[in-house]
C-alpha positions, 0 to 999 in steps of 0.5 A: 500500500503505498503512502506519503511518508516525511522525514524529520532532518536538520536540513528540513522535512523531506517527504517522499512516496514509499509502499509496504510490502510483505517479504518471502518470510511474510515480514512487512517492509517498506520500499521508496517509490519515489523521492519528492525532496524537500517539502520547503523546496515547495510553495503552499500553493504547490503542494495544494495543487498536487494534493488536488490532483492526487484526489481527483486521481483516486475519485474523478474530476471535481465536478464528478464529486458529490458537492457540499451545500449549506441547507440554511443558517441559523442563529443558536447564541439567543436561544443558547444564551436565555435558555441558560439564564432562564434555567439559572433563575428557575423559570423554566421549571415554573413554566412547566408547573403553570402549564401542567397546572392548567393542562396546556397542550403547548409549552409555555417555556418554547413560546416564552423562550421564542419571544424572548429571543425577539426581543434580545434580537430584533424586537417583532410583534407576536406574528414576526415571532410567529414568522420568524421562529426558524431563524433560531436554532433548538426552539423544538417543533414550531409552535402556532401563532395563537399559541403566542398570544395566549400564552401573553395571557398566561403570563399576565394571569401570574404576573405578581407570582412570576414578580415574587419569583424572579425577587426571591431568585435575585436575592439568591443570585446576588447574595446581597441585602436590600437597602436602598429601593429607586421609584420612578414611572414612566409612559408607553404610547400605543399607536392609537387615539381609541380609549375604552372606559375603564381600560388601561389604555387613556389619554394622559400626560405622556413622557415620550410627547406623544400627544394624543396618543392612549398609553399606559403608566408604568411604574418599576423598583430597582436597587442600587445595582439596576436589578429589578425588583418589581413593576406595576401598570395603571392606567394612562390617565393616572397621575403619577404620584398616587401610584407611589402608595401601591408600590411601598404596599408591594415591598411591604406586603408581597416581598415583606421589605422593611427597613430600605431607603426609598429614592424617588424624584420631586413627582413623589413629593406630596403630602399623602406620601410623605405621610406613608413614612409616618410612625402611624404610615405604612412605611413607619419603618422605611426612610426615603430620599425625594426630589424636592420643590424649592420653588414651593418653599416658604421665604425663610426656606427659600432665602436660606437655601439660596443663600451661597454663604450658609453653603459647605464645599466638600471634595468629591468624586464624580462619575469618572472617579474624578475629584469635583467640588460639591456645594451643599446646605441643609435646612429642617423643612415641615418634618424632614430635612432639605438638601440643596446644592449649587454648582455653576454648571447648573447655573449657566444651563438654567441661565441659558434655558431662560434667556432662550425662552426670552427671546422666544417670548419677544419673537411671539409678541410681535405675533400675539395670536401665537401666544395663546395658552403658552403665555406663562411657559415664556414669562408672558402676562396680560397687561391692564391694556388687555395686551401681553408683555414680559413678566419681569417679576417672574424673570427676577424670581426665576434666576434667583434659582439658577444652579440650586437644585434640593433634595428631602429626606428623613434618614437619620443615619446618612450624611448629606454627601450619602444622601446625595449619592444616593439621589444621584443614582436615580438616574440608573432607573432612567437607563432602565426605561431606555432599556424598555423603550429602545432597547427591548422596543416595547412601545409603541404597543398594538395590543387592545386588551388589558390582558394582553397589554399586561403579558407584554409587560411582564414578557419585556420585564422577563427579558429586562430582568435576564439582561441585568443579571447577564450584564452584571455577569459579563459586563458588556452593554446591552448593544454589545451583547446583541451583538455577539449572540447574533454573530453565534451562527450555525450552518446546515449543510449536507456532504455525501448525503450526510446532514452536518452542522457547522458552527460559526468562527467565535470571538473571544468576547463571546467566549467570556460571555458564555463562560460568565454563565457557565456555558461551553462553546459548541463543537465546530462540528455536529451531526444531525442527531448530536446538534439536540445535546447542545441546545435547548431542543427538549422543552 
């Protein structure tokens, strides 16, 4: 049988053409056939080429060959990935309780799983899900499209056991104790005018300046850590500060929280949530930190506080680690204890905004019938002519505020500088509606149903909550992840008749984000049967 043999030398390797035979005493032997010199004598180009010409030797012209075909591509890092964070908090095996528990003949886990691997991607409505199920590689059978919608339903239906259960797994995953709590709500549009009475969906004061659009109110808890720790959905019509009350009865009653600083903004402070923190409230046991109002204040607070004299410089460290001045004064007010600072950047800023809306003001005097119901927004009143003209009164008062900005609290046991940090930090529920919003698109929304409005909540929540915790895991932004799971590909292909998977080339980024949760890469290659042990085929 003859071979290619190579011979290791000094002077390089040597390659030649040998055969083995048996000798008239039957012992195997090895004779050279021919000599090809020195491999380095070759160029990679001519060796190949002599390689090509060997195969077709021993099966014909390429063109007689069996070719290899890619049958389709797929994605698997999506499903890969969410499935594994789904195992590790626990909710696959709740979406198997609930759907046993209601005898379902879908799996509520496979169309959980599908849409959640949408909104990672490329967010799509529930019959973009539905039509672009096969894109990803291991969901199992398809699953039918009103399968989608109702299993929206279940989620609604269990939504406060699916919020319990994804804060009890945080608390575990996390190994921390709460202390601080972040409040804030926000609005999401739907793309129509249509209200029902007694609906969720109304008109109402949008955030987004959608007007005359319905929407809903939306309102989240995070800690200092953006980990999410629960959600509530009212009305659109709602004003935002009365939902306050419903959420401090949630830490109380469904997640048994006691003693935490609650950090809201100003649209929190009225007199009924202030009183919730009372001994007789039922928050007697919590703290808060609140944007304050220090426009509303009476003089003696006010003429204190924007007093620079009364004010304390203190060196701190600002978001990039760097030392920044910070200017502080506190003052008691009505039962709790007013912060404010001063920084001249603020000044400028708020300088600038009014002197902006002076000269938009003087341009709408020369055209009063553009006035009309934005008189007080630009510092314009009627005179006793029945005219308008600039309010200068209200322009003096105005700047006296420029730079100042006040916060309230009845902690105890903080200094000003921490109860300020912690204020400070409210802006991470802020990234969290960004993260709603752009991120996981979940506005505009084209359900009508208050059921189905609340499935898409809490479906969005779910991806929220696994992108946090993979966050905090990998520590790669959100448009970094979607990234490098979408890169994570996996060709069908069929060689002589034979099914084979090939996974795509990987990074490694994508490497440590699979190992950040204690995921193996997939082989290279598999074959059809082999492909179902590494993704989540079995549901």
């Amino acid at each position: 049988m003859a071979f290619l043999r190579k011979e290791i030398k000094k002077s390089g390797t040597y390659l030649s053409i040998c055969e083995s035979y048996r000798d008239e005493n039957g012992r195997v032997q090895r004779r050279v056939l021919r000599h090809l010199g020195n491999a380095s004598d070759y160029s990679g180009e001519e060796l190949e080429r002599i390689g090509r010409q060997l195969i077709e030797l021993a099966k014909g012209p390429a063109s007689e060959q069996e070719s290899i075909a890619e049958l389709s591509r797929h994605n698997y890092g999506f499903p890969l990935v969410l499935h594994r964070l789904l195992r590790m908090y626990d909710l696959d095996a709740l979406m198997r309780r609930l759907g046993n528990k209601h005898r379902l003949g879908f799996s509520l886990l496979q169309n959980l799983l599908l849409m959640l691997c949408d909104r990672f991607n490329d967010p799509v409505s529930k019959l973009g899900s539905f039509n672009l199920q096969n894109e990803y590689a291991g969901l199992g059978a398809a699953t039918e499209l009103q399968y989608l919608y109702r299993t929206l339903d279940y989620l609604a239906a269990h939504n406060d056991i699916i919020q319990t259960h994804i804060y009890n797994k945080n608390r575990s995953l996390f190994n921390y104790e709460l202390d601080v709590v972040f409040y804030d709500v926000t609005t999401f549009y739907f793309d129509s005018e249509v209200q029902q009475a007694g609906a969720l969906r109304q008109l109402g004061f949008g955030k987004d300046g959608k007007i005359g659009q319905t929407q809903i109110l939306f309102s989240l808890l995070i800690d200092k850590n953006k980990v999410p720790i629960g959600f509530q959905v009212f009305k659109g019509s709602q004003y935002e500060g009365h939902t306050f009350k419903d959420a401090i009865e949630k830490l109380k009653t469904k997640y048994n929280i006691k003693r935490i600083i609650v950090v809201a903004d100003s649209g929190m402070l009225n007199a009924d949530n202030i009183k919730l923190f009372d001994k007789s409230g039922t928050a007697a046991d919590m703290e808060y930190i609140v944007g304050d109002r220090l426009k509303s204040m009476n003089e003696a607070a006010v003429a204190h506080l924007t007093d620079l004299g009364n004010y304390t410089t203190v060196t701190v460290k600002d978001r990039e680690g760097k030392d920044a001045p910070l200017r502080y004064c506190t003052y008691p007010y009505n039962g709790r204890t007013v912060i404010c600072t001063w920084s001249e950047k603020r000044a400028k800023k708020d300088r600038a905004e009014r002197e902006e809306k002076i000269a938009r003001a003087e341009k709408m005097l020369k055209q009063p019938s553009t006035i009309e119901k934005k008189a007080q927004r630009y510092f314009l009143k009627n005179t006793a002519t029945g005219s308008y003209g600039l309010d200068k009164e209200k322009i003096l008062r105005q700047a006296k505020f420029d730079g100042f900005k006040a916060i309230a609290t009845n902690a105890a046991g903080i200094t000003p500088q921490q109860a300020l940090e912690k204020y400070k930090d409210l802006y991470k529920i802020e990234q969290s509606f960004r993260s709603f919003k752009s991120y996981f698109e979940t506005r505009p929304m084209f359900h009508w149903t208050d059921t189905r409005i609340e499935g898409h909540i809490v479906l969005c929540y779910i991806a929220f909550c696994l992108l946090a915790f993979l966050q905090n895991k990998c520590g790669h932004t959100e448009q970094a992840i979607r990234r490098l799971l979408s890169k994570m590909q996996v060709s069908k292909i069929v060689q002589n008749g034979e099914i084979l998977w090939l996974r795509s080339a990987t990074s490694p980024e994508a490497e440590n984000l699979l190992k950040s949760i204690k995921l193996k890469q997939l082989p290279d290659a598999m074959s059809d049967a082999t492909i179902l042990n590494y993704l989540p085929a079995k549901l």
